[in-house]
N, C-alpha and C positions, 0 to 999 in steps of 0.2 A: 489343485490344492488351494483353499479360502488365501486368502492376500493377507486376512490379518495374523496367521502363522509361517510367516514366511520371511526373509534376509534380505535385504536393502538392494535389490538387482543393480543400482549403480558401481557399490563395493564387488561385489561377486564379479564384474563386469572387467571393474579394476585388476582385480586379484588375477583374472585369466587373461587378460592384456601384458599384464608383466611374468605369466609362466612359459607362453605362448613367443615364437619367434615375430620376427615383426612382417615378416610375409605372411605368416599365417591369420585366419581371421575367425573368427567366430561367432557363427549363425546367431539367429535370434532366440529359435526353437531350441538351441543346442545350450544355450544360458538358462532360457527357463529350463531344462532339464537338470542342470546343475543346479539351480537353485533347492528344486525340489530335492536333489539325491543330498544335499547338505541338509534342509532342513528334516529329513527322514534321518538322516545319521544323529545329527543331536538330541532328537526325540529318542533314539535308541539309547544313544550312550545315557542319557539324561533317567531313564527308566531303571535301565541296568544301577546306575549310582543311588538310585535313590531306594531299590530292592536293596543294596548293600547296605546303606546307612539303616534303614529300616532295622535291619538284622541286628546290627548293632546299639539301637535302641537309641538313636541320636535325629535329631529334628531338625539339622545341618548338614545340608551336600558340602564334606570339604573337600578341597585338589586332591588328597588321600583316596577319594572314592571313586574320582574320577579316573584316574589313574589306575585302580583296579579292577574298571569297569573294564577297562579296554583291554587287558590281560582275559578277562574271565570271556569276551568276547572273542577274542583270538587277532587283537590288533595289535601285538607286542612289536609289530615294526614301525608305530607311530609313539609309541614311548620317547625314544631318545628325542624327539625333536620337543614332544610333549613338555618332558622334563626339562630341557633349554626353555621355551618359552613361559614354564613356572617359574625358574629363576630369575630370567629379567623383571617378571611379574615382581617378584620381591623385594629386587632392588630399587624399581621404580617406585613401590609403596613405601620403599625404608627410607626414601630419600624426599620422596614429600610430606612425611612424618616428620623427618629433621627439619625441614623450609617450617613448617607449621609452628615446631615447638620454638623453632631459633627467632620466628618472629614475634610469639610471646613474650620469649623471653626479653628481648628486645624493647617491647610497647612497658615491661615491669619494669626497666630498669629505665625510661627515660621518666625525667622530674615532674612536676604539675605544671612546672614552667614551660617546659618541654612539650609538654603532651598541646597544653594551650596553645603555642605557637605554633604546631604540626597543624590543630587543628583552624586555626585562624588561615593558614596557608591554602586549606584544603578547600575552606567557605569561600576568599579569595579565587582560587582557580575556579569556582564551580560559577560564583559570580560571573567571572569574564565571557565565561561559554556562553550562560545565557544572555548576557548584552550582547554576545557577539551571533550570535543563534537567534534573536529577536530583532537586531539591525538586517539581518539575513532575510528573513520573512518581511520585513516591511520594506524592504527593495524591491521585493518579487511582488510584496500585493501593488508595489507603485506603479510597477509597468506592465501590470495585468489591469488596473483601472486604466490606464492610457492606451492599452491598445485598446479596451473595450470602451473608452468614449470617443475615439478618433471616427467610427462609422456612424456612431449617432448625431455628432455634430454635422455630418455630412448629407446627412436625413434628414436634418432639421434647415440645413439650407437648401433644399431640394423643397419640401416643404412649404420653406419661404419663399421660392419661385413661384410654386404652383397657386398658393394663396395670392401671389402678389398678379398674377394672371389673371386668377379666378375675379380679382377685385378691377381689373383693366375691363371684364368683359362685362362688369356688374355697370358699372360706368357706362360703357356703348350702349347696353342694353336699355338702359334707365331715361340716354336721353330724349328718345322718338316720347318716349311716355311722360313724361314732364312737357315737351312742346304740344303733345295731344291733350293734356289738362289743363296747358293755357290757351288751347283757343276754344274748346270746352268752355272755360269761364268766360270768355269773351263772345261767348254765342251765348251761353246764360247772362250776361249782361245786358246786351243787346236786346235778349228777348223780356229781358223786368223791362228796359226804357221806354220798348214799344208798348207794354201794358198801363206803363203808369201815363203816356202822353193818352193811349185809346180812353183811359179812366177819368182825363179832364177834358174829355171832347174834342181832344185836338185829332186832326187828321191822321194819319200813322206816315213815315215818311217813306 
């Protein structure tokens, strides 16, 4: 059966965890069968209700239909628990219908003064979250930038050895060749004196 017609395998998983004793346990294969034989029973009953309302010329499955589905199908021993579970159904609607209406009622009868103070209180608490939610975030980005330059300063003194090395060996290197270029010029020296004493007749020495 496709995944996308099918009941939430963790609920069904729950549901037969608490019908089941607690030694008992239940396969994997044996869920997804269960999954399936529920989601083929609501397809059923779901068909059956909706031939009924049909007949009746109405464009709404109500609990009315449902409930006769399962009579015309031959489930009349899932009634009684049916009908218990309709009525808590009721009372929990009839009671969040009261919450609802008693908190209009309630938002009508406070004053302009009223209502302005509730809501200055509201702007207030929403305020503190976010300063307290943006102090939050700039803690963590502070010591996400610290642990992340704590290796690169360590890189960059590693770095500064190696350069400082590189510059010790530039140094050694440089000085045979500096002493090679002054005695270079003092053999080019040498060798102008001799030309310019051979050029006024003098002997060479």
């Amino acid at each position: 059966m496709s995944d996308e017609y099918t009941l939430p395998k963790a609920t069904v998983s729950k549901i037969v965890k608490e019908v089941l004793p607690k030694e008992i346990r239940c396969a994997t294969d044996s869920r997804d069968l269960i999954v399936d034989c529920c989601v083929e029973f609501v397809h059923l009953i779901s068909s059956e209700a909706n031939h009924i309302c049909t007949k009746e010329n109405k464009r709404t499955i109500a609990p009315e239909h449902i409930i006769q589905s399962l009579t015309e199908l031959g489930f009349e021993s899932y009634l009684e628990e049916v009908n218990q579970a309709w009525d808590k159904h009721k009372v929990q609607a009839h009671e969040k219908q009261k919450k609802g209406i008693q908190r209009k009622l309630a938002m009508n009868e406070m004053s302009v003064e009223e209502r302005k103070q509730k809501q200055r209180e509201l702007f207030a608490k929403a305020r503190t979250e976010y300063h307290r939610t943006s102090q939050q975030n700039i803690s963590l980005s502070s010591s996400s930038n610290i642990i992340n330059t704590s290796p690169s300063n360590n890189n960059n003194n590693e770095m500064t050895d190696e350069e400082n090395h590189s510059i010790e060996n530039k140094q050694i290197s440089t000085t045979p060749s500096e002493e090679n270029s002054s005695a270079t010029t003092n053999l080019n020296f040498s060798s102008d004196s001799l030309n310019i004493q051979n050029n006024n007749g003098n002997p060479p020495i």
